[in-house]
Backbone as CSV, one residue per row, in Angstrom:
resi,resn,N_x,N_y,N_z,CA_x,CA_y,CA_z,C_x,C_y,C_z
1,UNK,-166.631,-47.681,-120.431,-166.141,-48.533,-121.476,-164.961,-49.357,-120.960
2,UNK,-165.423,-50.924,-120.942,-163.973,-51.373,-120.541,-162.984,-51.442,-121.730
3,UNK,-161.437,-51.519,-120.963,-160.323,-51.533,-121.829,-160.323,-53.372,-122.710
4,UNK,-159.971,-53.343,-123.531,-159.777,-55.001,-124.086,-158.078,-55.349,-124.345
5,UNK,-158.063,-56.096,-123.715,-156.505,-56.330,-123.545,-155.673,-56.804,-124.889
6,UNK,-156.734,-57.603,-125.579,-156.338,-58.297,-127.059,-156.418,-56.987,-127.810
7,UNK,-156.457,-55.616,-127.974,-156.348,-54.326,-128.785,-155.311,-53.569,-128.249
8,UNK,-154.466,-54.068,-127.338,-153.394,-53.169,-126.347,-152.480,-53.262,-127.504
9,UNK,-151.491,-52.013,-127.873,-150.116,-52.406,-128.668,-149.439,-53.789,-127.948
10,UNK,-148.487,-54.234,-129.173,-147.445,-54.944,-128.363,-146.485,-54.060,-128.116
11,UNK,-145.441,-54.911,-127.107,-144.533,-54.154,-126.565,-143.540,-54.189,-127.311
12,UNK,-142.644,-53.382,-127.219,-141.382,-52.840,-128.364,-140.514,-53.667,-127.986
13,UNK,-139.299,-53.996,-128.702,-138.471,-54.988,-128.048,-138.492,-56.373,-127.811
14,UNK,-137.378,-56.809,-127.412,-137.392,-58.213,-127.440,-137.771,-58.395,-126.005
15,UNK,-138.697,-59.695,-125.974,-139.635,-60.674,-125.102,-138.253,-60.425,-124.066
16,UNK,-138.745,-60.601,-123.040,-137.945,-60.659,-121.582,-137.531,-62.285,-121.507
17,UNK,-136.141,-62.277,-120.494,-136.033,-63.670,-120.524,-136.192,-63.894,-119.454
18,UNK,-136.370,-65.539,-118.971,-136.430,-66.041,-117.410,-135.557,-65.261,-116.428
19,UNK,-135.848,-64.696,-115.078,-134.873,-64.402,-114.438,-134.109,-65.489,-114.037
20,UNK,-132.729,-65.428,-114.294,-131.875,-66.213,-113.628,-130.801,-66.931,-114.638
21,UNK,-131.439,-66.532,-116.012,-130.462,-67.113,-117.115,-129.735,-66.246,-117.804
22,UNK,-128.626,-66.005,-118.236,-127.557,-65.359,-118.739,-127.383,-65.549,-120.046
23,UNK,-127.200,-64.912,-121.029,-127.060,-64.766,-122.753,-125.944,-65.730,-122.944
24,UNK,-125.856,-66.651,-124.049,-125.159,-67.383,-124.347,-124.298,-66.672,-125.625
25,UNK,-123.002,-66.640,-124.956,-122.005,-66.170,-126.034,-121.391,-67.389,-126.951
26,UNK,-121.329,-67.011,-127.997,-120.259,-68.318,-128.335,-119.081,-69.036,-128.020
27,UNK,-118.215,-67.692,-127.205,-116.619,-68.333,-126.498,-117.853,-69.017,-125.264
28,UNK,-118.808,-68.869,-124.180,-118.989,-69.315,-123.192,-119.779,-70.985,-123.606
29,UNK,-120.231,-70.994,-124.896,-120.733,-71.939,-125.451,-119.663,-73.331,-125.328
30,UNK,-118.565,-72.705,-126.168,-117.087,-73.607,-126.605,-116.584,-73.824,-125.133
31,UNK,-116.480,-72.864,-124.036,-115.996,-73.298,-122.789,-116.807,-74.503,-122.393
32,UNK,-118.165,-74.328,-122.511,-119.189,-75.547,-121.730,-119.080,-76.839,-122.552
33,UNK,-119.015,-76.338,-123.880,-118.696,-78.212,-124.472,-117.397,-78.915,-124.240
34,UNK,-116.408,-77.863,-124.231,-114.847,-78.549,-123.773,-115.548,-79.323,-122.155
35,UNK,-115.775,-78.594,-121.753,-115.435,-79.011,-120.084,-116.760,-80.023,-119.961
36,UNK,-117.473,-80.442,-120.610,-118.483,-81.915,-120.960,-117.852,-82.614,-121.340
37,UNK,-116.846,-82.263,-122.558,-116.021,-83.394,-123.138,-114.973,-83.772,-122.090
38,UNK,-114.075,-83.129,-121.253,-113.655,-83.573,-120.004,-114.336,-84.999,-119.457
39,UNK,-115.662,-84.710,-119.149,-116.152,-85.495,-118.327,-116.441,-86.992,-118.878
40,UNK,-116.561,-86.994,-120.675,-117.154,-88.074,-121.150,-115.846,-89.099,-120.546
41,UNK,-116.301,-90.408,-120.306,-115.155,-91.125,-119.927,-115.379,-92.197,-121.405
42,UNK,-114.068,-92.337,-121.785,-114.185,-93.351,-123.068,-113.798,-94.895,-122.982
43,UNK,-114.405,-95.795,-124.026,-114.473,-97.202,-123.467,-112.666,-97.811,-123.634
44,UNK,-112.019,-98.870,-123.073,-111.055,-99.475,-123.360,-110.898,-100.035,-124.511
45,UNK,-109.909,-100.645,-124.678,-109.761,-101.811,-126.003,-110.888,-103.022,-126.088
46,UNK,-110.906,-103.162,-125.033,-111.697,-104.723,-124.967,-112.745,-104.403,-124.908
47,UNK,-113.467,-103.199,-124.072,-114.820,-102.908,-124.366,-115.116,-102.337,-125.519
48,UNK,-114.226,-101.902,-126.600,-114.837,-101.270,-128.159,-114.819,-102.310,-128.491
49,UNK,-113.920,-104.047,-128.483,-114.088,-104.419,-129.244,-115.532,-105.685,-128.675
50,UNK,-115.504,-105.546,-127.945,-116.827,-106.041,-127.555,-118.163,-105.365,-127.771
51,UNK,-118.109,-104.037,-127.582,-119.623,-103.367,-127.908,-119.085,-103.702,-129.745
52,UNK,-118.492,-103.493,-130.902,-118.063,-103.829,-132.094,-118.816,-105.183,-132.299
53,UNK,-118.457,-105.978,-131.713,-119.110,-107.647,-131.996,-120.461,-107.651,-132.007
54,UNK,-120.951,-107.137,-130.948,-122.120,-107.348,-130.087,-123.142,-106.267,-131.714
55,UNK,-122.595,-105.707,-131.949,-123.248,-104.503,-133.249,-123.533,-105.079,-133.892
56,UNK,-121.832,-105.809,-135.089,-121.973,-106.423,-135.915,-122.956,-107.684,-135.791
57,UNK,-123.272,-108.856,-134.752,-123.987,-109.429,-134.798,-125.827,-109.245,-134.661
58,UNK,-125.942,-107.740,-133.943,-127.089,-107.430,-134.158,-127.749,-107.550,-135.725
59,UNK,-126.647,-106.625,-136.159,-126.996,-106.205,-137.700,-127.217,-107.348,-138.982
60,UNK,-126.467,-108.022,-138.251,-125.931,-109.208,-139.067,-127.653,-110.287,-138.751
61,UNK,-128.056,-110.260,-137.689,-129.557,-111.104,-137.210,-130.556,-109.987,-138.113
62,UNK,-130.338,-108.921,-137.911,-131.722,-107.917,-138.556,-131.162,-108.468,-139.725
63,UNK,-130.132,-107.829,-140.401,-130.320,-107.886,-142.429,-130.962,-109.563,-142.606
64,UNK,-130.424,-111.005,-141.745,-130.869,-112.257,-142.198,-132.768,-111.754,-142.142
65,UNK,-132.917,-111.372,-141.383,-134.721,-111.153,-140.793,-134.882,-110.945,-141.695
66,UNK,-134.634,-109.220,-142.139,-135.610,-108.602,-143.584,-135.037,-109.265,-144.503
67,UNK,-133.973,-109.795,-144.912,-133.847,-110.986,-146.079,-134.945,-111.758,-146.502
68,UNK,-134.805,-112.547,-145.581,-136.046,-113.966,-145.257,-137.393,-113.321,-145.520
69,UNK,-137.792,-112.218,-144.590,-138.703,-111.302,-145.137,-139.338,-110.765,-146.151
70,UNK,-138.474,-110.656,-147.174,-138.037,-110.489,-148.043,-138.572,-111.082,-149.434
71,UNK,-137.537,-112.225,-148.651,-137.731,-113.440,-149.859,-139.035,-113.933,-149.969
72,UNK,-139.636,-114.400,-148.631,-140.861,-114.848,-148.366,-142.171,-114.158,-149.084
73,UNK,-142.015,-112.621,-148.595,-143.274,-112.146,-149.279,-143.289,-111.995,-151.169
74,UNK,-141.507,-112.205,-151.349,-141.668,-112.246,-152.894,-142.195,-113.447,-153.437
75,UNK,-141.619,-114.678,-152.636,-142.239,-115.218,-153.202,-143.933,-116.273,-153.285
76,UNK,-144.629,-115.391,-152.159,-145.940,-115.463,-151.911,-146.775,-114.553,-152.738
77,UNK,-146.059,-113.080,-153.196,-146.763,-111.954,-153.992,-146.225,-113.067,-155.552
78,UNK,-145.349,-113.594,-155.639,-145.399,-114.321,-157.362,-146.143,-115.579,-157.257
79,UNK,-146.571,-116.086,-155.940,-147.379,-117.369,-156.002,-149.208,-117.174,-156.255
80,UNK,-149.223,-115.801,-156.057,-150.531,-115.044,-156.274,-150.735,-114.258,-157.812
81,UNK,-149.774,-113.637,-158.059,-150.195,-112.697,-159.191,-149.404,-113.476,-160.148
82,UNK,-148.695,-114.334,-160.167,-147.460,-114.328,-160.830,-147.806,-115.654,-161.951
């Protein structure tokens, strides 16, 4: 009689982890995001206020788009049903 592997118990306990990785504590958690935040380097004056412009005028081209968009299909859906 062969054995069937899909009728074996499961095993007790928690699943094994990769060798080579270590349990994440929460103080070792807070150490690794401080010392990322170290590394982020942050923009100057002139570059916030330049990536700032460069936003506002994106946003400012999209809202005119779906405006126009907007307007257009309203007033093509009232030139039909309306």
């Amino acid at each position: 009689m062969a054995t069937d592997t899909r009728d074996a118990a499961p095993r007790a306990g928690r699943p094994s982890r990769p060798a080579g990785r270590r349990r994440t504590t929460p103080l070792r958690f807070y150490r690794e995001v401080v010392a990322e935040l170290r590394k982020v380097v942050y923009p100057g004056r002139s570059e916030l206020v330049t990536y700032v412009i460069v936003v506002l005028v994106f946003c400012s081209i999209t809202v005119a788009f779906v405006a126009s968009l907007d307007f257009g299909l309203t007033k093509a859906v009232l030139a039909i049903f309306g």
